[in-house]
N, C-alpha and C positions, 0 to 999 in steps of 0.2 A: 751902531751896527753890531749885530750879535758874531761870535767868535765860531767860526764853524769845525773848529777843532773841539769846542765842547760835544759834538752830533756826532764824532767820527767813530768814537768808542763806544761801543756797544754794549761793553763789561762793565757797567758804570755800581757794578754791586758789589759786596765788599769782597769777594772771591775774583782775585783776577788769575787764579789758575786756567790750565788750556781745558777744554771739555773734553771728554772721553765716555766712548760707547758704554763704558763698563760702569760711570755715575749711576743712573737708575738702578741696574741692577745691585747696584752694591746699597744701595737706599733700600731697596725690596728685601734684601736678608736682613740687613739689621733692624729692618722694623717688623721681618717673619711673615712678610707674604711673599712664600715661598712660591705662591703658583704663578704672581704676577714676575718674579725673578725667574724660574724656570724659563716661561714664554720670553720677556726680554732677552734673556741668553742665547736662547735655542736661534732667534730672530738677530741676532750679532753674528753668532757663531757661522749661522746658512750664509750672512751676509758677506763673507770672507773678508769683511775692511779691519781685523786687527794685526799688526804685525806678530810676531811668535811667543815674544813673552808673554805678551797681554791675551795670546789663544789659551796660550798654558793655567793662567790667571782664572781667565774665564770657563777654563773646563773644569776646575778645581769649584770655583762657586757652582758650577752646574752641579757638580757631585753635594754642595752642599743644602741645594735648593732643593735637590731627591731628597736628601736625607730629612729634611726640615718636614718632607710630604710623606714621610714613612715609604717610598719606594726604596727599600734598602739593597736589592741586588744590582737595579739602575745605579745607584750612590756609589756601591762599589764597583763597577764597570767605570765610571765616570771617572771614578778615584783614580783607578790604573791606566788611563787614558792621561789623567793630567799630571800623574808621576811620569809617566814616559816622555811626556812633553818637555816638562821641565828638566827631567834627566838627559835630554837631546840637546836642551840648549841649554846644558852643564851652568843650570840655574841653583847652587846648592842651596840657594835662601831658598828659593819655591818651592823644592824637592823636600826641606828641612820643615816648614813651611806646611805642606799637604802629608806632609807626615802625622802632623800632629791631629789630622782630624781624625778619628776614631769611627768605624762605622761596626756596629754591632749590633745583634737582636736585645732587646729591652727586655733584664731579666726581670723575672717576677715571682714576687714574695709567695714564699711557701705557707 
């Protein structure tokens, strides 16, 4: 007779972390399909199922999915949206965090 505790688990792949909205999109930037992360994001964010950290999280990739698509005033709107977030929920790694991301016009050689 087979054991039906082998069937119960679902996770049976070598990642038994919990899943999270924000896996795909975080797949989409670092592989630079910034339009397929944008859309994911935007589609989490309308969806309101993240708690607060992980809104702050995910507005900071949204600024970084603008930025990856050359929408740079979007990027920085985004930017000050998820420093405020993270500054509300006196996140000083997130704040420290989306600090570091740099949005700037791409200089060009003379």
């Amino acid at each position: 007779m087979e054991n039906d505790d082998d069937h119960d688990n679902l996770d049976d792949d070598d990642n038994n972390e919990a899943w999270s909205p924000l896996d795909e999109p975080v797949e989409a930037l670092r592989d630079e399909r910034f339009g397929e992360a944008l859309f994911l994001l935007d589609a989490t964010l309308m969806a309101n199922v993240l708690p607060e950290p992980a809104r702050a999280r995910a507005l900071g990739m949204r600024a970084q999915a603008l930025l990856g698509l050359g929408q740079l005033d979007r990027a920085k709107e985004g930017l000050v949206h998820a420093l405020r977030a993270a500054r509300a929920l006196g996140d000083a790694e997130g704040v420290t965090q989306l600090s570091l991301i740099h949005i700037s016009e791409p200089t060009r050689p003379y």
